[in-house]
Structure formats: C-alpha cells, structure tokens
N, C-alpha and C positions, 0 to 999 in steps of 0.2 A: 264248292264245285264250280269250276270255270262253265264259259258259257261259250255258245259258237253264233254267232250273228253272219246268217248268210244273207246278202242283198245283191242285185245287178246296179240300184243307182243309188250315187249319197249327193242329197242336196241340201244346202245349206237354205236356212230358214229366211235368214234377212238378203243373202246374197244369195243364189243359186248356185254359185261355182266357188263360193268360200265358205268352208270348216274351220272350226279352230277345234285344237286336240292340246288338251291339258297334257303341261310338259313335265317334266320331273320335279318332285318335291309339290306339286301342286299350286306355285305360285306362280306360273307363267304360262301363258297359249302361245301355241303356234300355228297359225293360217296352213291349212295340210296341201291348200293347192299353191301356193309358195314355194313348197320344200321338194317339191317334185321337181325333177327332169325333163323339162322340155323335149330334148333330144339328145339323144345316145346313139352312138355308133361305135361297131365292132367289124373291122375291114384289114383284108391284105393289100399292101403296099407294094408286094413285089409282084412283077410279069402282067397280067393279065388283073389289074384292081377291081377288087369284088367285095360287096359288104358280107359278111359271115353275118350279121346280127344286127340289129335297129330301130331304133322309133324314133319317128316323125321326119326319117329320113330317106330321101328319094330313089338318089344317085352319089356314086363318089368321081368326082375327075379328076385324070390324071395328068397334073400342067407339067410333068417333068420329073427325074428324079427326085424323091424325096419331097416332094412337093405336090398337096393332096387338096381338091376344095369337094367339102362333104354341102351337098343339096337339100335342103329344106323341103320338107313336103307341104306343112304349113307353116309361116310366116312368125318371125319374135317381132314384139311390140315395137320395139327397138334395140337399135346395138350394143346398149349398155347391159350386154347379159355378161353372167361369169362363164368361164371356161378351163375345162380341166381335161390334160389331154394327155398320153402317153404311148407310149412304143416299144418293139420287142425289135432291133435288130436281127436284117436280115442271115447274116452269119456268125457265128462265135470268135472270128477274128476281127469282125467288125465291133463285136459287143466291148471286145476287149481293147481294143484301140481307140475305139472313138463312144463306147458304149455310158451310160451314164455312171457304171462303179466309178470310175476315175474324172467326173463331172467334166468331163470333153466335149458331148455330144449337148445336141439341143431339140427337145421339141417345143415348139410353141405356134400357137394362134397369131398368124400376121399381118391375117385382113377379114374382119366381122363386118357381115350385112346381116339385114333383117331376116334372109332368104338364102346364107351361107356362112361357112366358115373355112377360111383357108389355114392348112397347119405344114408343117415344115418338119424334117430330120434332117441336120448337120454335123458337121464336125466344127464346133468353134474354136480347139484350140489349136489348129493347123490354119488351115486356108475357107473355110466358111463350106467347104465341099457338100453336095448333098448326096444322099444316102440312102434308100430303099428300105423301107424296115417291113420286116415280115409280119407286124402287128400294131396297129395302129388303134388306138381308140380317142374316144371326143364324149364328152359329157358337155349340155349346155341348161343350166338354171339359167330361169329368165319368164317374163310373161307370153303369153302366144298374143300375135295381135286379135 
C-alpha cells in the first residue's frame, strides 16, 4: 500500500536547508536543495514584455529587440550558476528562416550577475540581426545567496 506524507516544512537534521534523497539503484544521494531551480521564468518577448509565469523572478526589461534581462527577486550566491534557456519565434516565417530546425538562430545567456541574467534571440547565420520571440524562457540552477 503506497503511503501519502503531507507536510508544510522539510528540514534537514544536520543542515536545515540540506536533504539528501536516495537516488536510483540505492547507491547514491542527492542533496534535493541542489537540484532545484533557483529561478525560472516564462515571458513574452514580443510588443509590450510580460512574464506569463515565475520564480524568484521580479521583472523582465526590455534593452531592445530580442534582447531581454530577466530580474532577480532574490540574489545567486554567485555567477557561476548554469543556465538553460529557450524560445518560440515570434512568426512562423521567422521560425522557418532563422528558427532553430535549420540551427540559424541563437538564444543564449550574454551577461550573468548575481541579481540578473541577460539572454538574446538572433540570426547567426546571416548578419547577427535580432529577433523578438513570442516565447522566451530561462531556467537558473545555482545557490541563492
């Protein structure tokens, strides 16, 4: 019979903010506040930028076409976080010209603070142009300070 374990807080016994949860095959942990997402964000890129969806995320601004720096609400330990980020072109001729099937396009992270993350939509294999994308998102692993 499965079991349901309902709780509001999990605290770790030696650390208060560190779990480990037995990984597969039972011979390895994994620290569970590790493996979390700092910050996430789900935002439109086109006309009027607005996040649709988010944690630990403030604000998004808009430095220009295709050119997006998402806000921090609370602070990464430091810059050395990962980052994984993607995008849904604004049009389907854009998708198809510069969209990532035909690996033309570019999104990427071009300037990490502790208190932001700037990310980009281009065309690399023409003139570096930028791009609007109707769907943006940002995943950040990392520690909070």
């Amino acid at each position: 019979m499965a079991s349901i374990l309902k709780v509001d807080t999990l605290t770790g016994v030696t650390t208060a903010g560190s779990i480990s949860v037995t990984g597969e095959g039972n011979s390895t942990t994994t620290n569970l506040q590790q493996g979390l997402a700092k910050v996430w964000c789900n935002f439109n890129g086109t006309s009027t930028v607005a996040i649709r969806a988010s944690n630990n995320v403030s604000s998004i601004t808009d430095n220009g076409t295709g050119d997006y720096t998402a806000n921090f609400t609370n602070a990464i330990a430091d810059a050395n976080y990962a980052v994984t980020n993607g995008f849904t072109p604004y049009t389907s001729t854009n998708f198809t010209t510069y969209g990532a099937i035909h690996g033309s396009a570019a999104s990427g992270a071009t300037t990490k603070t502790t208190s932001t993350i700037r990310v980009e939509y281009k065309n690399i294999a023409n003139d570096s142009t930028f791009y609007d994308a109707a769907e943006i998102n940002v995943v950040i692993h990392g520690d909070l300070a």
